[in-house]
MARTOR-508391 format. One record per residue: x, y, z of N, C-alpha, C in turn. Coordinates in steps of 0.05 Angstrom, whole numbers, padded with zeros to 5 digits, always signed. Example, Ala and Ser with C-alpha at 12.3 -4.5 7.8 and 13.67 -1.06 7.14 Angstrom:
2
nu,nv,nw,cau,cav,caw,cu,cv,cw
+00264,-00114,+00156,+00246,-00090,+00156,+00264,-00066,+00156
+00257,-00045,+00142,+00273,-00021,+00143,+00258,+00001,+00157
***
This chain:
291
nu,nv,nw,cau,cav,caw,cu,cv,cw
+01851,-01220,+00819,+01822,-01217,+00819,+01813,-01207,+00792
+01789,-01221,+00776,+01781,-01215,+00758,+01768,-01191,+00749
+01753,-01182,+00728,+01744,-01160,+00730,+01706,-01171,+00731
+01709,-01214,+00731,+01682,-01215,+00734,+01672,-01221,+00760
+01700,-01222,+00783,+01684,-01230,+00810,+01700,-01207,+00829
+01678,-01200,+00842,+01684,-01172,+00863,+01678,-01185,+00890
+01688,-01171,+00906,+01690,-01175,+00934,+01655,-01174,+00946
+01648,-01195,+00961,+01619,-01180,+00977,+01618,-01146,+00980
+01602,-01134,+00982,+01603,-01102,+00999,+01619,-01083,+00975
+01623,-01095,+00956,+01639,-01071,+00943,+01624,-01063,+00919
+01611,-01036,+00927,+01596,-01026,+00903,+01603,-01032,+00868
+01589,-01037,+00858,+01594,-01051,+00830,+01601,-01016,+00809
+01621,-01016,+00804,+01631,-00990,+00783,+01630,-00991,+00754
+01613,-00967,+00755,+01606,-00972,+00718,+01621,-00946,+00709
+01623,-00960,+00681,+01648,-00946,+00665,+01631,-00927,+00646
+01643,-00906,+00634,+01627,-00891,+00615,+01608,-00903,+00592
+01624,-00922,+00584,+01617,-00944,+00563,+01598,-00957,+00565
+01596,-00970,+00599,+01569,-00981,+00606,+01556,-00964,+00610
+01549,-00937,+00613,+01523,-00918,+00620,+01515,-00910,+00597
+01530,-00906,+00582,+01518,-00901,+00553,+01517,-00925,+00533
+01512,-00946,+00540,+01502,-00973,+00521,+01474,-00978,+00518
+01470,-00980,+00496,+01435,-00982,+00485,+01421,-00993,+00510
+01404,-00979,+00510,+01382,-00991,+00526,+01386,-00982,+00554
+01401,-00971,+00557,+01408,-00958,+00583,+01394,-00941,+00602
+01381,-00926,+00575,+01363,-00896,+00587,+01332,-00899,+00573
+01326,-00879,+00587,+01294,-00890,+00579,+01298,-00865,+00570
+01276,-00859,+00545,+01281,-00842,+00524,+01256,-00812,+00546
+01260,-00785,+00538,+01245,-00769,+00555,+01212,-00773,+00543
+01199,-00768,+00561,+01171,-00770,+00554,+01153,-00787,+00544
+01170,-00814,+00551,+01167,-00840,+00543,+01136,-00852,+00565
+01149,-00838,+00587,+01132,-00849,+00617,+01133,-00827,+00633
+01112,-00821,+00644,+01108,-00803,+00671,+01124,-00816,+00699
+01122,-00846,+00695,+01122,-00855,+00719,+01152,-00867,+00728
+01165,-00863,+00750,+01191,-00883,+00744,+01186,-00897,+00745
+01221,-00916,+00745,+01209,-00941,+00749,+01203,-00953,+00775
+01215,-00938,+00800,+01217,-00944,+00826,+01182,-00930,+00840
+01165,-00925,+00824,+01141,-00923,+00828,+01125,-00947,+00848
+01117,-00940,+00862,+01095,-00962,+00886,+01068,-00954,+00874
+01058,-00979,+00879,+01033,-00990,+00870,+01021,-00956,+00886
+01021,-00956,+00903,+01003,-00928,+00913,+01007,-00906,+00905
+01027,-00901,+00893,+01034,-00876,+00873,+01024,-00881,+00850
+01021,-00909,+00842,+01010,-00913,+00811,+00987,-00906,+00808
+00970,-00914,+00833,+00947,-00911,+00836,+00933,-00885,+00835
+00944,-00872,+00852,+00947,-00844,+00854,+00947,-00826,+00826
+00968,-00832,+00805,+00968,-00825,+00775,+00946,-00830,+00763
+00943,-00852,+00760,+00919,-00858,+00759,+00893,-00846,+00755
+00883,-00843,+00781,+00860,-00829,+00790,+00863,-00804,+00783
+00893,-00796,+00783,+00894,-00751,+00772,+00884,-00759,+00737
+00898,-00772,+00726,+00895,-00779,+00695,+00859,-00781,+00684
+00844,-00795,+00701,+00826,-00800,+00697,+00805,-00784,+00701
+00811,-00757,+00729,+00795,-00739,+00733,+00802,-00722,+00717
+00823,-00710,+00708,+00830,-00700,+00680,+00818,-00705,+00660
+00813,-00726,+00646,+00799,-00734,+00624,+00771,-00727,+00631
+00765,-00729,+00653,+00739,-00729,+00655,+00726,-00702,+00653
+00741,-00674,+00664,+00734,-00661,+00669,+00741,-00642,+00637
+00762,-00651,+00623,+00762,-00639,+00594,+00735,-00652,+00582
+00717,-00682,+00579,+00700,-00680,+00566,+00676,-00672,+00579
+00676,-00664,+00604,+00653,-00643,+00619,+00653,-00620,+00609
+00681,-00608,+00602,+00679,-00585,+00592,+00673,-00580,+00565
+00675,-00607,+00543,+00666,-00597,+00514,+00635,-00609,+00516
+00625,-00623,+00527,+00603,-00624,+00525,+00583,-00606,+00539
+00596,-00590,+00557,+00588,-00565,+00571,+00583,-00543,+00547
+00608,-00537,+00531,+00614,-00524,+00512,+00590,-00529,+00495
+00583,-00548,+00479,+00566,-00555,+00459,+00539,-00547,+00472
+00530,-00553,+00496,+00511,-00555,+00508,+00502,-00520,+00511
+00523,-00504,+00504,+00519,-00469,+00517,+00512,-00461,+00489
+00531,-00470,+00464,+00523,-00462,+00440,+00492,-00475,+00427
+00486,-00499,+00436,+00460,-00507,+00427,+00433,-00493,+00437
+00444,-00484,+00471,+00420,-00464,+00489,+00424,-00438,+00477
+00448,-00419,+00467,+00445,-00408,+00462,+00428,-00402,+00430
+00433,-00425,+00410,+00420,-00420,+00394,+00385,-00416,+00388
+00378,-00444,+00408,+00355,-00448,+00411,+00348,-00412,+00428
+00355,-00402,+00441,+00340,-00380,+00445,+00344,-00359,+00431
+00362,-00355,+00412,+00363,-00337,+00395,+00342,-00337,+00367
+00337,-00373,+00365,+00305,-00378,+00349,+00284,-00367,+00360
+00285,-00373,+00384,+00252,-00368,+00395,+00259,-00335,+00398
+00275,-00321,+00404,+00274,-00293,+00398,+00262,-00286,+00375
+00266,-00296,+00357,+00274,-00284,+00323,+00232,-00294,+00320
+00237,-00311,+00327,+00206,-00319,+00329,+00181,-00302,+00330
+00192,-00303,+00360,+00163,-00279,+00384,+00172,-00251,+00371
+00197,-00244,+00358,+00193,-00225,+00350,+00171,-00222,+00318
+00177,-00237,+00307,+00157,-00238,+00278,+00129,-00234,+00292
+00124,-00260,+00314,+00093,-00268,+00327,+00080,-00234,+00331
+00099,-00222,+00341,+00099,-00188,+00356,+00090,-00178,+00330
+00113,-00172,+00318,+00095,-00149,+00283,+00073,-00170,+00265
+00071,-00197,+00265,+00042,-00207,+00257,+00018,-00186,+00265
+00022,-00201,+00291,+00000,-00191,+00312,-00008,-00158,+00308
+00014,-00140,+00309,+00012,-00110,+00306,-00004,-00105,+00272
+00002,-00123,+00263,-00008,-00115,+00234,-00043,-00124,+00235
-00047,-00146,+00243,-00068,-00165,+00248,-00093,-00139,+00260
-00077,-00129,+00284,-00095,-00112,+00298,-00103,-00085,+00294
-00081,-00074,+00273,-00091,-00053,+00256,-00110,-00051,+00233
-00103,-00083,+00210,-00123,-00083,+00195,-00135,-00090,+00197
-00151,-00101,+00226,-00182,-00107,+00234,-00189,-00096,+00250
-00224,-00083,+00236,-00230,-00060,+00255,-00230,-00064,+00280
-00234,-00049,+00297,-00238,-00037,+00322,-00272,-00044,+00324
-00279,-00047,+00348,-00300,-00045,+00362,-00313,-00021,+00366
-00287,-00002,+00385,-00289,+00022,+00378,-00268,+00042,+00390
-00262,+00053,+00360,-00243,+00062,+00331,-00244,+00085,+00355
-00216,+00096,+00363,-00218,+00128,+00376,-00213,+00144,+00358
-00202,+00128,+00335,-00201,+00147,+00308,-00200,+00140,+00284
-00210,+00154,+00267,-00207,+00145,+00239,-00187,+00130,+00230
-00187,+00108,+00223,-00168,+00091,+00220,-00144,+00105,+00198
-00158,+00120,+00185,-00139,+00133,+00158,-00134,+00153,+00163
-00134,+00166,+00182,-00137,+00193,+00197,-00097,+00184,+00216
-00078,+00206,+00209,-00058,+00200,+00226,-00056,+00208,+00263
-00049,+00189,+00265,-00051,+00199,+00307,-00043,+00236,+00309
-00054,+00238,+00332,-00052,+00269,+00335,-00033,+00273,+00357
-00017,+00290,+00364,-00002,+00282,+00388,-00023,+00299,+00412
-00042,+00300,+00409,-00065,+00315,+00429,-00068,+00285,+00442
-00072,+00263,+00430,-00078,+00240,+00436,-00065,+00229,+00450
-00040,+00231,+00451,-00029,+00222,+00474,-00013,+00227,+00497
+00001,+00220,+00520,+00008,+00231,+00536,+00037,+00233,+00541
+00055,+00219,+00525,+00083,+00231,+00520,+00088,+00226,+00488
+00108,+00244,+00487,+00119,+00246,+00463,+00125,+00223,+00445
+00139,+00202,+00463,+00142,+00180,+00455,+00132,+00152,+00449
+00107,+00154,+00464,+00084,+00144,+00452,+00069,+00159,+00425
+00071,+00174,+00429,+00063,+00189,+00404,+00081,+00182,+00370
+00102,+00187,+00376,+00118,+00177,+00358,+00112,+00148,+00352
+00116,+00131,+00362,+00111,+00099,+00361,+00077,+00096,+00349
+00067,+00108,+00356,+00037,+00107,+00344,+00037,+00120,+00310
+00053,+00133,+00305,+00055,+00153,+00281,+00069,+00134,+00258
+00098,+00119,+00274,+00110,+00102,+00258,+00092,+00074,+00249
+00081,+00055,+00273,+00060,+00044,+00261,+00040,+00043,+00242
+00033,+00070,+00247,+00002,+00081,+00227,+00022,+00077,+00193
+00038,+00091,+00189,+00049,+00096,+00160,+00057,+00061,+00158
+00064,+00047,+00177,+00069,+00021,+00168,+00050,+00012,+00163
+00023,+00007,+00172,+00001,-00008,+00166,-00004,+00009,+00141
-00006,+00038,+00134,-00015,+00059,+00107,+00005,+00040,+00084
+00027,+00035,+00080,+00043,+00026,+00065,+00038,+00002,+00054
+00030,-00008,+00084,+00027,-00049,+00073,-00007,-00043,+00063
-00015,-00039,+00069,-00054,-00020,+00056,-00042,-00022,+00029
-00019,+00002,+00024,-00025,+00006,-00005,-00006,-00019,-00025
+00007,-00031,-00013,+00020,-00052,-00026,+00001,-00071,-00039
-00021,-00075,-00012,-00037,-00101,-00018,-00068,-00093,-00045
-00061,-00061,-00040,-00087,-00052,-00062,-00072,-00054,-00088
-00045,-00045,-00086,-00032,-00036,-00116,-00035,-00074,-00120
-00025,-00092,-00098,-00026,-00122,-00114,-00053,-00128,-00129
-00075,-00125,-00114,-00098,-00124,-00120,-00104,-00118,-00146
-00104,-00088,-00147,-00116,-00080,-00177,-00089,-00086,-00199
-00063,-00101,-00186,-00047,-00116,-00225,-00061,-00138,-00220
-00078,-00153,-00199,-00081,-00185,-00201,-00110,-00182,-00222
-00130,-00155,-00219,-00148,-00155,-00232,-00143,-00142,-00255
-00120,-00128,-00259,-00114,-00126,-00293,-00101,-00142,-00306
-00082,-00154,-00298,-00074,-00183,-00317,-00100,-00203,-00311
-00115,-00213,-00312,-00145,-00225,-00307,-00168,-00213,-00330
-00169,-00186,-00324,-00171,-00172,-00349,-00166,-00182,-00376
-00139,-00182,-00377,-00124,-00177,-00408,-00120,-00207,-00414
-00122,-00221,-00393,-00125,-00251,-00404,-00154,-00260,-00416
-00168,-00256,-00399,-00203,-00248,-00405,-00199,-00247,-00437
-00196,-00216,-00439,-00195,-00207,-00470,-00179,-00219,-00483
-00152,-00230,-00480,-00137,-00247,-00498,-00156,-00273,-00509
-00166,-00282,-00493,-00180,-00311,-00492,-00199,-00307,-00507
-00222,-00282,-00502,-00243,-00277,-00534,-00235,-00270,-00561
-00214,-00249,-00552,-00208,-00245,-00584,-00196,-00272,-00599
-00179,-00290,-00580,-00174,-00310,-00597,-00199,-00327,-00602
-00211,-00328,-00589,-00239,-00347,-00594,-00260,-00327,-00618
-00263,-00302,-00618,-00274,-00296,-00642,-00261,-00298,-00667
-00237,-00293,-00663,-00221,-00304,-00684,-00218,-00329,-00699
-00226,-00343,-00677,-00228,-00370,-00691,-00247,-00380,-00704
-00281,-00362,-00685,-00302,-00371,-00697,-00304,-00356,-00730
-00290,-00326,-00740,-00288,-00328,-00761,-00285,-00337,-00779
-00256,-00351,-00772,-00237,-00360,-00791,-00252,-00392,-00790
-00254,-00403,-00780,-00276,-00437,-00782,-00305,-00427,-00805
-00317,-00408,-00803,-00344,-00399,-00820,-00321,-00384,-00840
-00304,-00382,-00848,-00294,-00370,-00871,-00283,-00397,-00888
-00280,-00411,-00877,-00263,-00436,-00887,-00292,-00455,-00913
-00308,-00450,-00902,-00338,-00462,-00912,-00348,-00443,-00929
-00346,-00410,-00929,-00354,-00390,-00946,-00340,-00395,-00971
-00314,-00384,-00966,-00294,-00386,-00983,-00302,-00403,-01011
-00307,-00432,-00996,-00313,-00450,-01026,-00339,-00444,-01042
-00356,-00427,-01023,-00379,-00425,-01040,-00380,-00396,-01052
-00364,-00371,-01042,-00363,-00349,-01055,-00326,-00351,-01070
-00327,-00343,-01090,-00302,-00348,-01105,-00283,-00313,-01090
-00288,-00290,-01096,-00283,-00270,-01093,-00277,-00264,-01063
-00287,-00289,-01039,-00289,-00280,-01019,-00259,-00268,-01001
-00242,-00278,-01002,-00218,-00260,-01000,-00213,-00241,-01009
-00212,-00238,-01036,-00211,-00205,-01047,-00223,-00185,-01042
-00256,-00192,-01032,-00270,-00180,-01024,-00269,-00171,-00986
-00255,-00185,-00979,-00257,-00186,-00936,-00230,-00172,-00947
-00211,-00175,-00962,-00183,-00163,-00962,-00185,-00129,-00969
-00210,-00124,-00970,-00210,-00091,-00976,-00214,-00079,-00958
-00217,-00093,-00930,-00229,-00079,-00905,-00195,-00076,-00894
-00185,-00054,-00903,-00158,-00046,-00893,-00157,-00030,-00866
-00166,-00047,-00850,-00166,-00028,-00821,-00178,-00061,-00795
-00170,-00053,-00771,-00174,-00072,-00749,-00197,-00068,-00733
-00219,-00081,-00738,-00246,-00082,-00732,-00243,-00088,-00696
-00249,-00052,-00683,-00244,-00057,-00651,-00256,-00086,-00644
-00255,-00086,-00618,-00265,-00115,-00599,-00299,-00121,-00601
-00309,-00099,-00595,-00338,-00101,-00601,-00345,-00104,-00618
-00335,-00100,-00647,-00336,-00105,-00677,-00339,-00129,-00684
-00312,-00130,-00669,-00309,-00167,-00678,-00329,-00181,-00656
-00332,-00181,-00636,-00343,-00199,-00622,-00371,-00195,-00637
-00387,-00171,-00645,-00412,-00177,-00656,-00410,-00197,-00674
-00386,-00191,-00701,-00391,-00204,-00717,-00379,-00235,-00715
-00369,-00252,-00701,-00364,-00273,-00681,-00384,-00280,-00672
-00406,-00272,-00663,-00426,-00289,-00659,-00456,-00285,-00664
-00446,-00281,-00694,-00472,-00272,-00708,-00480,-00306,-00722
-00490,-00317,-00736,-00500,-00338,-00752,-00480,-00335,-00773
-00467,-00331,-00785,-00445,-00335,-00805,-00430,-00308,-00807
-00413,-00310,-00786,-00391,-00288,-00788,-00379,-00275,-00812
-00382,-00303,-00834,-00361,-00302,-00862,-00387,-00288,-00880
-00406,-00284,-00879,-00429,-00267,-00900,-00426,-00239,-00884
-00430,-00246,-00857,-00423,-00211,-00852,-00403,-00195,-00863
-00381,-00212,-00859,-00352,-00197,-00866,-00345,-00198,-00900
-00363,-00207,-00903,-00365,-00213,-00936,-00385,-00179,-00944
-00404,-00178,-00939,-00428,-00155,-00935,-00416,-00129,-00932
-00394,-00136,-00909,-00383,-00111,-00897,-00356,-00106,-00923
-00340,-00121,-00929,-00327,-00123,-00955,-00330,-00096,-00979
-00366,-00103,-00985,-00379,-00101,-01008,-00374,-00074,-01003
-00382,-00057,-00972,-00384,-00036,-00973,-00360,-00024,-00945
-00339,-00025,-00957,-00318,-00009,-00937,-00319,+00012,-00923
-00336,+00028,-00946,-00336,+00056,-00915,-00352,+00051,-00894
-00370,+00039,-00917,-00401,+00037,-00883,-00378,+00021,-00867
-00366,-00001,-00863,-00353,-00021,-00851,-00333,-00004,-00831
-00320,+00017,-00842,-00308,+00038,-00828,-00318,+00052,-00807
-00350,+00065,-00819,-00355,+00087,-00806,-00370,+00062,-00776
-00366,+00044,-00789,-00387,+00022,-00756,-00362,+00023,-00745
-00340,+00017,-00747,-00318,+00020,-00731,-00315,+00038,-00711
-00320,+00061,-00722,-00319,+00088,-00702,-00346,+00090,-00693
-00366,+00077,-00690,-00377,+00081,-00668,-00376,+00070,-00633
-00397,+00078,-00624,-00387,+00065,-00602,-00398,+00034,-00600
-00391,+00018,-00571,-00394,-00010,-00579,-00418,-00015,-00583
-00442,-00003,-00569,-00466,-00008,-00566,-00477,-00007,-00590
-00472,+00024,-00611,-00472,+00026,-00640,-00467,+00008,-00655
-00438,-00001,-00650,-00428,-00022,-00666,-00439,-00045,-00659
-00453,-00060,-00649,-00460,-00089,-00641,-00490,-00085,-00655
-00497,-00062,-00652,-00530,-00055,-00667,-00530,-00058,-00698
-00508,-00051,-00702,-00514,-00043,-00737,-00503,-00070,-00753
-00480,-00081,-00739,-00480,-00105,-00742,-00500,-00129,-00742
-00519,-00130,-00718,-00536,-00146,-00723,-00564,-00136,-00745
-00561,-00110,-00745,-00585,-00108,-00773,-00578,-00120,-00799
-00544,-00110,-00802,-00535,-00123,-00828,-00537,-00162,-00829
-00535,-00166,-00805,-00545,-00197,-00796,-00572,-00200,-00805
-00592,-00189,-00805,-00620,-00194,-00802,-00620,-00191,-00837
-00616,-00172,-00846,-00614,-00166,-00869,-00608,-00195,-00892
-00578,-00197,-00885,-00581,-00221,-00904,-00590,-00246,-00885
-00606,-00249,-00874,-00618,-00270,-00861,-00649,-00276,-00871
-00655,-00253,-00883,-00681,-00241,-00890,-00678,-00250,-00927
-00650,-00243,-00934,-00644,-00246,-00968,-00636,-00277,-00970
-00625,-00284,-00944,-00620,-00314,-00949,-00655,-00331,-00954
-00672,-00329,-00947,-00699,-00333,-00936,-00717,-00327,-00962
-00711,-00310,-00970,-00734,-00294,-00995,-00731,-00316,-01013
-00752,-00317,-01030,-00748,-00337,-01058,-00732,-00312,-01070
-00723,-00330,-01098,-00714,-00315,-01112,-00730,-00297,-01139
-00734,-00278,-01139,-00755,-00261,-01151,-00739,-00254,-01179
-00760,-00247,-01201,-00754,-00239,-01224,-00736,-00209,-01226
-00721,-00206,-01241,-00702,-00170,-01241,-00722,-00160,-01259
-00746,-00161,-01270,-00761,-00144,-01277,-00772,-00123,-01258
-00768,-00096,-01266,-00782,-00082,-01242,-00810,-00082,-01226
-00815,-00076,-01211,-00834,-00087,-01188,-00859,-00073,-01194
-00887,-00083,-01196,-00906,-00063,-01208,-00912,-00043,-01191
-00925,-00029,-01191,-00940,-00002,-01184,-00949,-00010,-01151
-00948,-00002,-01134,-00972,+00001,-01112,-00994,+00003,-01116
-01013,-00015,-01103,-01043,-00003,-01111,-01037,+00021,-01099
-01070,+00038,-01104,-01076,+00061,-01092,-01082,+00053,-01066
-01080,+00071,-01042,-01083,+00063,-01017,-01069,+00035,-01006
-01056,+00035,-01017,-01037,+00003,-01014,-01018,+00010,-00993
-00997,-00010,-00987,-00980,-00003,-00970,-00954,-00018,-00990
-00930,-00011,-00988,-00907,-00012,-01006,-00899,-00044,-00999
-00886,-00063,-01019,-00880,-00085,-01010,-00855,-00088,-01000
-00837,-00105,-00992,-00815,-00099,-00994,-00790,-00103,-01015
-00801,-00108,-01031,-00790,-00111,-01051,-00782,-00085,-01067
-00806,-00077,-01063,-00804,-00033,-01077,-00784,-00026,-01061
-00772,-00026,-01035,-00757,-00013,-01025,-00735,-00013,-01028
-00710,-00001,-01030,-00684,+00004,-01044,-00668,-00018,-01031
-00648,-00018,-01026,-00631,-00047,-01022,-00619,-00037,-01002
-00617,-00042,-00976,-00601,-00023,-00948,-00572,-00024,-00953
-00557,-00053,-00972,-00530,-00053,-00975,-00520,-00035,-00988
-00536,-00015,-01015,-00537,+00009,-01029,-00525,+00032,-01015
-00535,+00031,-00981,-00527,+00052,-00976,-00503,+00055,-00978
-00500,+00094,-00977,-00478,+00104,-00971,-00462,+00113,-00941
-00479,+00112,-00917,-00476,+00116,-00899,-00489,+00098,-00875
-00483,+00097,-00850,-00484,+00078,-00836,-00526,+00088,-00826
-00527,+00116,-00828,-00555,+00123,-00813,-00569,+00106,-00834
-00560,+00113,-00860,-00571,+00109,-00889,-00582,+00088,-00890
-00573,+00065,-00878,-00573,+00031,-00881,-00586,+00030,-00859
-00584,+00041,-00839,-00608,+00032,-00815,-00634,+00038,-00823
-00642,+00076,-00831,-00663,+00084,-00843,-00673,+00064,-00869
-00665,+00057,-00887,-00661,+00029,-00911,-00679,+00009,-00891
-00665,-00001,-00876,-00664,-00027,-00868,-00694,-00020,-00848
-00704,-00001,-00842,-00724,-00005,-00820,-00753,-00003,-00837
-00740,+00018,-00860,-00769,+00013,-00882,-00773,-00010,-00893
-00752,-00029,-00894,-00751,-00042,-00904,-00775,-00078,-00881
-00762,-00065,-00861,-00773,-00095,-00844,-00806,-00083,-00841
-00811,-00057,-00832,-00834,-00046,-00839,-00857,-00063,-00861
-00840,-00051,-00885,-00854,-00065,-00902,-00858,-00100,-00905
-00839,-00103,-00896,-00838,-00139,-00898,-00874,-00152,-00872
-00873,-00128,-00850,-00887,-00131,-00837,-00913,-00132,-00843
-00922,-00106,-00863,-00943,-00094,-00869,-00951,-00119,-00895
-00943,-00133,-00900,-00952,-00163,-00929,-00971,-00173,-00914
***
C-alpha cells in the first residue's frame, strides 16, 4: 500500500513537516473570524462591528458638540458681563431724576442697611470718581495739544507773513538786514502777531531796528501794550509814507494864536522811551488834525 492511497475510514495522518508548510496557518490577527464561521455568526460580527463604530463617532461628535456649547457660553458670559459694568457706568454718569445724594459726595454707611451693600456702593462710587477723572485729565491734554497746535500754526504763519514783506523791502532798503539784525532778542507772540499783520511788517521791523531799546522795552509789555504801540509805530510811518516830501530847512514860526503844524513837532522815532513815542506820536496826530 502506497503512501498515496489509504484505506476508506482511515483518518488521513499529518506529519510535522506537513503542519508546518507555508501556508498552513493563518498568521494571528489576520481575522477575527474563523474559518468554520456560519453565515449567522458572520452576521452577528457584523452588526457588533458596526454598532461600535457607530457609537465611537457618537461619541466624538458628542465630544466636539460639549466643547463648542461650552465655549459659546463662556462668550456670552464674558459678554453680559461687560453689558453689566457698561450699564453700571452708564447709570452713574447720568444724572438721576432724583439724586439721594450728591453725586460727588461718597455713600455714607447711614444709608444703607447692611454692611455689605454699603461696601459695594463705596467701591463703585471711587470707580465712576476714577473713570470722571481719567476722562477730564483726557480732556484738558486734548485741549492743550489743540492749543499748541493753534499757536504753532500762527507763529508759523506770522513768520511767513514777515519774511514774504521782507523779501520786497530788502531790495528797496540796502541796510535792511543789518538794521532788523540788531534786534538781539525774540519778539513774544503778541509782538510778532501785531507786527504780522500790520501793512508792511518789513518797515515796522525796519523802524523797530532803528531804535532797539524802544523795540525792547515794547517787548516787556503786556500784549495789549504791545499790539498798541505797535500799531502807532504803524500809523506813524503810514502817515511819513503819505506826506510830500518837505524842504530840511527849518519850519517857520507859529503865527500868534495859531495852532502848531505837524511838521514843528519832534519826530516820535527820536524818542528815547516807549511813553516818549506815544506822548510824540499823539501831539503829533493832534496837530496833523488841527491843519
Amino acid at each position: 500500500m502506497t503512501d498515496e492511497q489509504q484505506p476508506d475510514g482511515v483518518p488521513e495522518v499529518f506529519t510535522p513537516e506537513q503542519s508546518e508548510a507555508p501556508g498552513s496557518q493563518v498568521p494571528a490577527g489576520e481575522t477575527d473570524a474563523p474559518e468554520t464561521e456560519t453565515d449567522e455568526q458572520r452576521n452577528e460580527r457584523v452588526l457588533r462591528e458596526r454598532q461600535a463604530a457607530s457609537e465611537r463617532r457618537a461619541r466624538g461628535v458628542q465630544k466636539r458638540f460639549d466643547e463648542l456649547t461650552r465655549d459659546k457660553y463662556a462668550e456670552r458670559a464674558r459678554a453680559e458681563r461687560a453689558e453689566r459694568e457698561i450699564e453700571l457706568l452708564r447709570q452713574h454718569l447720568q444724572p438721576r431724576q432724583q439724586p439721594s445724594r450728591d453725586e460727588g459726595q461718597a455713600p455714607q454707611r447711614n444709608d444703607f442697611d447692611d454692611y455689605e451693600s454699603y461696601l459695594e456702593a463705596r467701591a463703585e462710587w471711587r470707580a465712576v470718581q476714577k473713570f470722571r477723572a481719567l476722562e477730564d485729565l483726557r480732556e484738558a491734554q486734548a485741549r492743550e495739544q489743540q492749543a499748541r497746535q493753534q499757536f504753532e500754526t500762527s507763529v508759523a504763519r506770522d513768520h511767513e507773513a514777515i519774511a514774504l514783506a521782507s523779501e520786497k523791502f530788502r531790495s528797496q532798503v540796502q541796510d535792511y538786514d543789518e538794521v532788523v539784525e540788531s534786534l538781539d532778542f525774540v519778539a513774544p507772540p503778541a509782538m510778532q502777531r501785531a507786527i504780522a499783520d500790520s501793512e508792511n511788517p518789513a518797515a515796522v521791523l525796519y523802524a523797530l531796528g532803528k531804535q532797539p531799546g524802544i523795540a525792547r522795552q515794547i517787548a516787556s509789555l503786556d500784549p495789549v501794550r504791545q499790539a498798541k504801540a505797535i500799531g502807532a509805530i504803524e500809523a506813524f510811518l503810514r502817515t511819513q509814507a503819505s506826506s510830500p516830501q518837505v524842504s530840511k530847512a527849518p519850519p517857520p514860526g507859529n503865527p500868534v494864536g495859531g495852532k502848531p503844524n505837524a511838521s514843528s513837532t519832534r519826530d516820535p522815532m527820536k524818542a528815547r522811551t516807549v511813553e516818549e513815542f506815544m506822548k510824540l506820536r499823539e501831539a503829533q496826530v493832534r496837530a496833523e488834525r488841527g491843519r
